[in-house]
C-alpha positions in Angstrom: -10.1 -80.5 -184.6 -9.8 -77.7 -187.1 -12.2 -75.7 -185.9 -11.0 -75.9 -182.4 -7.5 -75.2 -183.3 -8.8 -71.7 -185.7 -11.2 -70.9 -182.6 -8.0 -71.1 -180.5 -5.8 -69.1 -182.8 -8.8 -66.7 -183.0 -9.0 -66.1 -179.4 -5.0 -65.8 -179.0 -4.9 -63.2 -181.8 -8.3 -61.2 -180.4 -6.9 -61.4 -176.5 -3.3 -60.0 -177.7 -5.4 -57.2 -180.4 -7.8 -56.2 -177.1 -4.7 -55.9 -174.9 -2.7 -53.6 -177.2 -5.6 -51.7 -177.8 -6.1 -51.1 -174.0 -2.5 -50.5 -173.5 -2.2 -47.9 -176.4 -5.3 -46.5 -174.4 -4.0 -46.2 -171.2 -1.0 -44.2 -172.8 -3.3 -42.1 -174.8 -4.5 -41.1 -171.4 -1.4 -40.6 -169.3 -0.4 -38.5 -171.8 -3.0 -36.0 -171.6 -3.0 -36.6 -167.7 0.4 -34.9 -168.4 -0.4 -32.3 -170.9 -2.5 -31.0 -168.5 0.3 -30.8 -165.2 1.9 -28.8 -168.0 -0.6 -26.6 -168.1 -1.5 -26.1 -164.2 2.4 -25.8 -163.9 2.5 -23.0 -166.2 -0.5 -21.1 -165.0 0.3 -21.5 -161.7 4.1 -20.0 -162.3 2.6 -17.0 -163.8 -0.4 -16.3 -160.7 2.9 -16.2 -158.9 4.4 -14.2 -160.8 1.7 -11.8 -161.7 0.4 -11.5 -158.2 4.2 -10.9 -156.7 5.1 -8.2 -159.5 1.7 -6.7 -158.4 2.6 -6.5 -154.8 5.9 -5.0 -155.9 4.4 -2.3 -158.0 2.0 -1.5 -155.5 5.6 -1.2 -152.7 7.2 1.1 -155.5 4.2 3.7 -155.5 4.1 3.9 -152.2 8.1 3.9 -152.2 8.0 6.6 -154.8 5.1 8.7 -152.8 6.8 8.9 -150.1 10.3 9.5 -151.1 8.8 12.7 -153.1 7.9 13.9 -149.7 10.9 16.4 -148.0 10.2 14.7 -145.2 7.4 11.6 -144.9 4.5 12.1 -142.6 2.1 10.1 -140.9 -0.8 12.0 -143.1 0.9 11.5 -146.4 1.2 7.6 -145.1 -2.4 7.1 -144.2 -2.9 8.9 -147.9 -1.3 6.5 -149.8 -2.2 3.7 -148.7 -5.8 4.6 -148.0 -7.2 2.5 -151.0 -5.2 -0.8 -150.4 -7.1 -3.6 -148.7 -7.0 -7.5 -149.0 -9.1 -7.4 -152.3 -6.6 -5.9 -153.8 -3.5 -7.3 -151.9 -4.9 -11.2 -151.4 -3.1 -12.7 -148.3 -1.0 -9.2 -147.2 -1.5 -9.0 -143.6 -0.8 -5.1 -143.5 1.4 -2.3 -145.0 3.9 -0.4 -142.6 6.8 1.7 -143.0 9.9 1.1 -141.5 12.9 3.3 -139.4 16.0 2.5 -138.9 18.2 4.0 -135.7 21.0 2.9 -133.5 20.8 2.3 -129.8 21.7 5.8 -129.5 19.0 7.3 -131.8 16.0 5.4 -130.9 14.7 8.7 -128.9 15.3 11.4 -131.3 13.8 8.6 -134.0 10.3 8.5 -132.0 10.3 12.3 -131.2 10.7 12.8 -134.8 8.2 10.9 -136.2 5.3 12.2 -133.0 6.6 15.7 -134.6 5.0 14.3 -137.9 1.8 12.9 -137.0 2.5 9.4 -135.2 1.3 11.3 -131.6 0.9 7.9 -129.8 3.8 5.8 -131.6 6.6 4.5 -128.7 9.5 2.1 -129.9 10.0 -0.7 -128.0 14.0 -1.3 -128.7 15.0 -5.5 -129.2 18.7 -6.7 -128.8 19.3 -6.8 -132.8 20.3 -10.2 -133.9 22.9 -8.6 -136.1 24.9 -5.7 -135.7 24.0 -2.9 -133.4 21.1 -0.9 -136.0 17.2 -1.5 -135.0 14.3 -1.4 -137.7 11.4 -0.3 -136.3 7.7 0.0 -138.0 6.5 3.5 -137.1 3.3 3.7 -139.7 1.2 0.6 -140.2 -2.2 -0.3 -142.0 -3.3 -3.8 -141.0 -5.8 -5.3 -143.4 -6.2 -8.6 -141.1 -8.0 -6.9 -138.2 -5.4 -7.0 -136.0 -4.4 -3.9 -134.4 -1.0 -2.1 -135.9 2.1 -2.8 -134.4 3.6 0.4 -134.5 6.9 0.4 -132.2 8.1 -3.2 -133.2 11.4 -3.9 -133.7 11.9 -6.1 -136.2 15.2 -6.7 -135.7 14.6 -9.5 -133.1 14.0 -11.7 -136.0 16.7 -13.2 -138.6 14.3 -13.3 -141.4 13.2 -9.6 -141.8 16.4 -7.8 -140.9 18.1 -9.7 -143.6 15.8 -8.7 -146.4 15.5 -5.0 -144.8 19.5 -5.1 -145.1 19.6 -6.5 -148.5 16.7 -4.2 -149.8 19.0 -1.2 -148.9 22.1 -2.1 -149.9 20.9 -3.5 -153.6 18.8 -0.2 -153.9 16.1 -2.9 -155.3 13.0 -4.8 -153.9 13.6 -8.0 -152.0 12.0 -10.8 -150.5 12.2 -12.9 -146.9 13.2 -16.1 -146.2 10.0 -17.7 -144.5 8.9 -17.5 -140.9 6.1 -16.4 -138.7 5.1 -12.8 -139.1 6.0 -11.1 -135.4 2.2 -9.9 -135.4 1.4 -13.7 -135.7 3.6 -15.3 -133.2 0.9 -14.3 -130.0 -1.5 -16.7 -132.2 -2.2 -20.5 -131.1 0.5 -22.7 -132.8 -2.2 -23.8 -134.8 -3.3 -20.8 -136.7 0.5 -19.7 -137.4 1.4 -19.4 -141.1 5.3 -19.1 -143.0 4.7 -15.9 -144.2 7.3 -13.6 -146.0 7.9 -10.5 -145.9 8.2 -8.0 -149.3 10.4 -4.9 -148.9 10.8 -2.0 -150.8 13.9 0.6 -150.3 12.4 4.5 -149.9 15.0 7.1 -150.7 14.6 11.3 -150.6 15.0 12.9 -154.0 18.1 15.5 -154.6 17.8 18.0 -157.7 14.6 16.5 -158.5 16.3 13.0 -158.8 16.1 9.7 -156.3 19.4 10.0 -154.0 20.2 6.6 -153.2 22.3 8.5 -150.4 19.4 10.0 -148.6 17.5 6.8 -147.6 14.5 7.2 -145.3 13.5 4.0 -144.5 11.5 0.6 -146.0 8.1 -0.1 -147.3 7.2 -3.3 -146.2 4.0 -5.9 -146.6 3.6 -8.9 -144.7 2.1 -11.6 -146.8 1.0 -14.8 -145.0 1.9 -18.2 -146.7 -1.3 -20.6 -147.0 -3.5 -17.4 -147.6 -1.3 -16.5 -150.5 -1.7 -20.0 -151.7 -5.1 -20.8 -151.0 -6.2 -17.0 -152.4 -3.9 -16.6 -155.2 -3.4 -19.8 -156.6 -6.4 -22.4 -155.7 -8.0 -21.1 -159.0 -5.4 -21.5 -161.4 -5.2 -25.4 -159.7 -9.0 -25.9 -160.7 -8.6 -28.6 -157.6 -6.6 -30.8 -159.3 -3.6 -30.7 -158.7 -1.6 -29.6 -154.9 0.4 -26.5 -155.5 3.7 -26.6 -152.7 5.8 -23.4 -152.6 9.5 -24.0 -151.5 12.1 -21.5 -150.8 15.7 -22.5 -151.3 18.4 -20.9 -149.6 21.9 -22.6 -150.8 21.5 -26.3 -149.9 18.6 -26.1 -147.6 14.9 -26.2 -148.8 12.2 -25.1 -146.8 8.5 -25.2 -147.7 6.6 -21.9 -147.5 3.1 -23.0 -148.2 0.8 -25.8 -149.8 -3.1 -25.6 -151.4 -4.6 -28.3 -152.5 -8.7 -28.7 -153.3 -8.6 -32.8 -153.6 -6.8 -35.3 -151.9 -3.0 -35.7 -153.2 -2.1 -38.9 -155.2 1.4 -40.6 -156.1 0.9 -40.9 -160.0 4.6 -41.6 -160.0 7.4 -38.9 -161.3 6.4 -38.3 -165.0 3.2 -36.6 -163.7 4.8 -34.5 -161.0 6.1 -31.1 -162.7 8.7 -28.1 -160.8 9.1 -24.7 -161.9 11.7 -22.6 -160.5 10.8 -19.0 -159.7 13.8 -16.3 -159.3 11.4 -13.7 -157.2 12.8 -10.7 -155.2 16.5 -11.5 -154.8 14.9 -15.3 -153.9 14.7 -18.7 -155.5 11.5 -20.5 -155.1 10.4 -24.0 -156.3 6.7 -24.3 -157.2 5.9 -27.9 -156.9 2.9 -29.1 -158.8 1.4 -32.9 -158.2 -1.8 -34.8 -159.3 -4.5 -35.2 -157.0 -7.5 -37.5 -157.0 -9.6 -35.4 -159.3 -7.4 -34.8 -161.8 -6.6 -39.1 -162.0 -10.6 -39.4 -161.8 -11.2 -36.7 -165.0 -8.0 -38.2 -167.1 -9.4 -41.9 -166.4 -12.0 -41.6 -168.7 -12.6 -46.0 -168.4 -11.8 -46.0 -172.6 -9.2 -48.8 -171.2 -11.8 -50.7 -169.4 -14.4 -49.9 -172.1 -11.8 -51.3 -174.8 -10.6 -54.5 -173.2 -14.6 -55.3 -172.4 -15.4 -54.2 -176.4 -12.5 -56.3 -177.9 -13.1 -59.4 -175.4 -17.1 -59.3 -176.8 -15.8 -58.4 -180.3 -13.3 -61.8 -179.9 -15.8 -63.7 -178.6 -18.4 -63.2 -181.0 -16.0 -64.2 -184.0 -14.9 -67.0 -182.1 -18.1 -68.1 -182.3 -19.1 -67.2 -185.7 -15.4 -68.8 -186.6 -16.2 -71.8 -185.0 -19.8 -72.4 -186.8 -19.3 -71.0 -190.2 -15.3 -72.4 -190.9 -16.0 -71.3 -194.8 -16.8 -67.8 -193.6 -13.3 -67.3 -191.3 -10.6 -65.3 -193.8 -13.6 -63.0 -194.3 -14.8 -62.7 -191.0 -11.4 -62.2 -189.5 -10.6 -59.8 -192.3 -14.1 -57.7 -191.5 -12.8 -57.4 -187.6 -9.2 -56.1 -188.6 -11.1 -53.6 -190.9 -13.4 -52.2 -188.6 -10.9 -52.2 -185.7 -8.3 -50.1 -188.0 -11.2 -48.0 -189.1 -11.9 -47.1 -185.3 -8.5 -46.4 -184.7 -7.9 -44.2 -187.5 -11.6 -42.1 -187.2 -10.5 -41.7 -183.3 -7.2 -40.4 -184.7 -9.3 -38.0 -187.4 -11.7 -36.7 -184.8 -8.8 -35.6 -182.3 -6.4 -34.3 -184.7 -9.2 -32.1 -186.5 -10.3 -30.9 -183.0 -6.8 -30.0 -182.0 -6.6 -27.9 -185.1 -10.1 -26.1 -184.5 -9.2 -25.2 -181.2 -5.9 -23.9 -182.3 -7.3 -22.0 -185.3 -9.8 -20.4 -182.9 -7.4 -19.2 -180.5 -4.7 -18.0 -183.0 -8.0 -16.0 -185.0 -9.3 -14.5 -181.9 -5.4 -13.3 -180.8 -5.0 -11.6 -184.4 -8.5 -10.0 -184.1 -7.5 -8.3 -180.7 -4.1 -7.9 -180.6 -1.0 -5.8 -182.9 0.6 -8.4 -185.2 4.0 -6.3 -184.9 4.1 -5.7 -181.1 2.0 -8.4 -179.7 0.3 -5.7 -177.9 -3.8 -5.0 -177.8 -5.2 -3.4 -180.4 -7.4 -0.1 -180.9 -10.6 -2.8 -180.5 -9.4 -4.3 -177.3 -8.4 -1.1 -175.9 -12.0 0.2 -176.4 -13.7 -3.0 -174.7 -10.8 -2.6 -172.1 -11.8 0.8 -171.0 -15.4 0.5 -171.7 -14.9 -2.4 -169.4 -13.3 -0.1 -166.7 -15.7 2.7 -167.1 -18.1 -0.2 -165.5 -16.2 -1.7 -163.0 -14.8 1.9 -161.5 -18.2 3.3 -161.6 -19.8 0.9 -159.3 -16.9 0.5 -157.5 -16.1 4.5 -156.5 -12.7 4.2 -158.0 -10.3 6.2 -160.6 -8.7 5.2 -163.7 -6.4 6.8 -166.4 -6.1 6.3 -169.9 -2.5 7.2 -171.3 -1.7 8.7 -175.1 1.9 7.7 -175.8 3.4 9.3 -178.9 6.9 8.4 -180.1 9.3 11.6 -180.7 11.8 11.7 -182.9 10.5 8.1 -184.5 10.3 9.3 -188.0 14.6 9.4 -188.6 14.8 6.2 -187.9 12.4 5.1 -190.4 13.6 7.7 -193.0 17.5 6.7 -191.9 17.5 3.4 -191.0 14.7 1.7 -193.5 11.3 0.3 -192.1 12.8 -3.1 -191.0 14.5 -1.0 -188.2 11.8 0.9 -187.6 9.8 -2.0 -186.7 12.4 -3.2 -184.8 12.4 -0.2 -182.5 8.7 0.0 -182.1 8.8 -3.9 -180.7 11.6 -2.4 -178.3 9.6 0.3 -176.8 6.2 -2.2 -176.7 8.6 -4.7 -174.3 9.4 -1.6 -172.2 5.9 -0.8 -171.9 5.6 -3.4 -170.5 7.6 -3.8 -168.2 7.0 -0.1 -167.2 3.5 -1.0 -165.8 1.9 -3.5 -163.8 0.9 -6.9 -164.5 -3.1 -5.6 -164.2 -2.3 -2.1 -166.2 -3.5 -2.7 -170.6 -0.8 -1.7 -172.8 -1.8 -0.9 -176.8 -0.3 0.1 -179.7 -3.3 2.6 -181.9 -1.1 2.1 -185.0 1.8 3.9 -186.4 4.4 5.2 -183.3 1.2 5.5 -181.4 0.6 4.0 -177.9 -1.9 3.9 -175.3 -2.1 2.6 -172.0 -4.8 2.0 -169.5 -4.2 2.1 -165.8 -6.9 0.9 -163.6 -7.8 1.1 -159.6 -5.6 4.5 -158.8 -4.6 4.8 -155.3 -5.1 9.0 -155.7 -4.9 10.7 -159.1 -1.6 12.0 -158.8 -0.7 8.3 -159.3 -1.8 8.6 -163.1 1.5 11.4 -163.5 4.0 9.0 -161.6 2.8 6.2 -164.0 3.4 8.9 -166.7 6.8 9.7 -165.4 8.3 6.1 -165.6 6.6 5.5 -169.2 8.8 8.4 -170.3 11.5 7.3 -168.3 11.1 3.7 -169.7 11.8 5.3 -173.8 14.0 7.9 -173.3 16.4 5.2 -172.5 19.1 4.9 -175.9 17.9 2.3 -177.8 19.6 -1.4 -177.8 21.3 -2.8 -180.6 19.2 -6.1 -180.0 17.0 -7.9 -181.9 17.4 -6.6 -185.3 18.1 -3.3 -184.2 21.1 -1.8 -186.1 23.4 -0.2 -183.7 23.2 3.2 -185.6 19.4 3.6 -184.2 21.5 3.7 -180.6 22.3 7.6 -182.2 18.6 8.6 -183.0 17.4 10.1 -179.6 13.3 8.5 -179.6 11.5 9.9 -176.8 7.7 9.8 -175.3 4.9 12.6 -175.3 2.5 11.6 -173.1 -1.3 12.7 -172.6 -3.1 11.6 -169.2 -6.7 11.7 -168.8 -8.5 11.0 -165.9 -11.7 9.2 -165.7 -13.5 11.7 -162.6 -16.4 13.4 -165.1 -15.8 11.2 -168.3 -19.0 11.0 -169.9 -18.1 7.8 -171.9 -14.8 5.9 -173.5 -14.7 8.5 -176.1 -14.8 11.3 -174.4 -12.0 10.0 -172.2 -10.3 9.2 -175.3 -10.1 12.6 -176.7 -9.4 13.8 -173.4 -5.7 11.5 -173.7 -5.5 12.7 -177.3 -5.9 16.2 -176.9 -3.5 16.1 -173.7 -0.9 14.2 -175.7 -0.8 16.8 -178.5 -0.5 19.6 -175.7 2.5 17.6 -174.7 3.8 17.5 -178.0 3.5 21.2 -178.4 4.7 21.7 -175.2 8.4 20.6 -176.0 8.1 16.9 -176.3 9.3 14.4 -173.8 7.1 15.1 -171.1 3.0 14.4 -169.7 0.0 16.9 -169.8 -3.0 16.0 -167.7 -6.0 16.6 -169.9 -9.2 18.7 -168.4 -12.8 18.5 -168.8 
């Protein structure tokens, strides 16, 4: 009778141990089922992102190209934009410049613009949906294969006439509410995509300035929905998760696009993850859920595998229990020991591997990158443009390496202590950044020395624009912001900035003294400007 009743207790206490076990388990893996729809979510957000911000640096170029121009031309057009394609635009349909003219001016519009090179263009005038003004695309490159629509209106449609409108008046890029691309809308139903369309605002220059009062027109890219999903964000998904892009507009949501490699899975709510997007003068929602192959790596069958080892382990000291009753404190003391010992080595193993790989990435972002700025080092600056020197070769393309030196940096270290100095240099690093593209390698070489590398040139004259807005970019008064004392506001910092191209480069220092030597031109030159290095 005792036996039986110890064999009983035994099996209670090893089926409620085996349980928790599996339980604790099954958390252990929902957890990191989640950690990693954290993780898609975020690098999903910023393909978005990066890919959007490079469309709209590519629209400014072309915005700032053609706005240089006294008047645009059909020539200069097909000259801009002679090096885009989809493998460098993923999803665009095509790249066209907008008109704008009133009923009455829709003739003198098209004899214009034959007088400047578009010999066969003839606008085909819509009844606007607002107003009385029509927006017609006179210059197009399609990258799709479809022939260019040159002579649309695209006023018939809501969608584009309301970004064109809002593009203008803010002065600023914009973004579309979804709908089918006119070009797409002679398609079967079934190969029709939401698309949007991107616009950028092109305005003359007056005095050497941009004159938001002489506008010439719109810069405008068509970028199709699914393609943009499938293209741009498939591989940050790893297909394993479903990646749905929403637009909302007030109360009303509408879904722009979806991509999703597996077969989509209700996990329930904790595993579902949104990330809101303000994009263009847009809110988007980027909805991120599970799908089969993500459940099928997370389920790793450790719950399975537990509840089967704990019923054997159970069983088998039931049994010894049951034949050796003298032996049972130490038996029963020998299972609790080795099942703690399991738990806490498990515990060991993934808390020293979580500190390895977090050791490793924090020592490889030191070794490559500016502990002051965040930016790359001199080291990953080399690889970077031996890396480019490669890449551009094989490919026929240009690049430019940029030598920025700070002017007038040394007062405010002298004045204002190193602490501000510091403080200043971390300013001018963030606009930097946000002076160049996404794709574009900013560095600082050490001291109030910078250097930026700009890859895949549309023409070479693109190197000075991207000069232009660096210096633009510092010349700015510094902020009193973080940790800058508002007396630095006073100390005028500026940028000289030496370009060299990589055409006859024989190698990534030769290039590199090329920038150098330009930048200390610039310097001597009167500061606050660019000098494109020669040969």
């Amino acid at each position: 009778m005792v036996n039986t009743v110890v064999v009983a207790v035994v099996l209670v206490i090893g089926g409620g141990l085996t349980v928790m076990a599996g339980v604790l388990v099954g958390q252990g893996e929902r957890r990191y089922a989640g950690q990693l729809m954290d993780r898609y979510a975020d690098d999903a957000t910023s393909a978005v992102v990066d890919q959007v911000g490079d469309y709209e640096h590519t629209l400014a170029d072309l915005a700032t190209a053609l706005g240089a121009e006294d008047e645009p031309t059909a020539a200069r057009f097909a000259a801009v934009t002679s090096n885009l394609n989809r493998q460098r635009l993923p999803a665009a349909a095509g790249v066209a410049f907008v008109a704008a003219a009133d009923d009455d001016g829709v003739a003198a519009l098209q004899a214009a613009w034959r007088d400047r090179g578009a010999t066969g263009l003839t606008l085909a005038p819509h009844a606007p949906v607002f107003g009385t003004e029509h927006a017609f695309v006179v210059l197009e490159r399609s990258f799709d294969g479809q022939s260019a629509a040159t002579g649309r209106d695209l006023s018939e449609a809501a969608e584009p006439i309301e970004a064109l409108r809002m593009a203008r008046v803010s002065a600023a890029f914009a973004i579309s509410r979804g709908y089918v691309l006119l070009r797409d809308r002679k398609l079967p139903e079934a190969s029709r995509q939401r698309s949007v369309m991107l616009v950028q605002p092109v305005f003359g220059q007056t005095g050497g300035a941009w004159d938001p009062n002489r506008f010439r027109g719109w810069v405008v890219l068509g970028v199709r929905g699914t393609d943009f999903m499938t293209d741009t964000l498939r591989a940050e998904s790893r297909g394993s998760v479903r990646l749905t892009l929403t637009e909302h507009d007030g109360t009303i949501q509408r879904v722009i696009a979806s991509a999703a490699a597996g077969t989509p899975r209700d996990a329930g709510p904790e595993l579902d993850r949104d990330r809101i997007l303000e994009i263009g003068q847009r809110t988007w929602q980027l909805s991120v859920t599970p799908t089969d192959r993500l459940l099928s790596a997370t389920d790793r069958r450790m719950t399975a595998l537990t509840l089967a080892g704990g019923v054997v382990v159970t069983v088998l000291v039931a049994g010894l229990v049951g034949t050796l009753t003298g032996a049972r404190d130490r038996a029963v003391s020998q299972v609790a020991a080795a099942t703690l010992a399991l738990r806490e080595d498990i515990a060991r193993r993934e808390e020293t591997e979580s500190r390895l790989r977090a050791r490793e990435s924090e020592l490889r972002h030191l070794a490559l990158h500016d502990p002051l700025t965040g930016l790359a080092n001199r080291a990953l600056f080399w690889e970077r443009v031996e890396h480019a020197f490669a890449t551009h070769q094989r490919a026929a393309q240009t690049f430019a390496v940029l030598f920025v030196d700070l002017d007038g940096f040394k007062p405010v270290n002298d004045r204002l202590g190193h602490t501000a100095g510091d403080a200043v240099l971390r300013q001018v690093a963030d606009r930097l950044r946000r002076a160049t593209r996404a794709a574009d390698t900013v560095a600082r070489l050490g001291g109030d020395e910078f250097a930026i590398l700009v890859e895949q040139l549309a023409a070479p004259g693109d190197a000075g624009i991207a000069a232009h807005r660096i210096i633009s970019a510092v010349e700015r008064p510094i902020e009193p912001i973080d940790g800058v004392p508002p007396a630095a506001a006073e100390l005028p910092v500026t940028a000289s900035v030496g370009v060299a191209l990589s055409g006859d480069a024989v190698d990534v220092d030769d290039i590199l003294r090329r920038a150098d030597t330009a930048m200390y031109a610039a310097k001597s030159g009167g500061k606050g400007r660019y000098v494109v290095g020669e040969a």
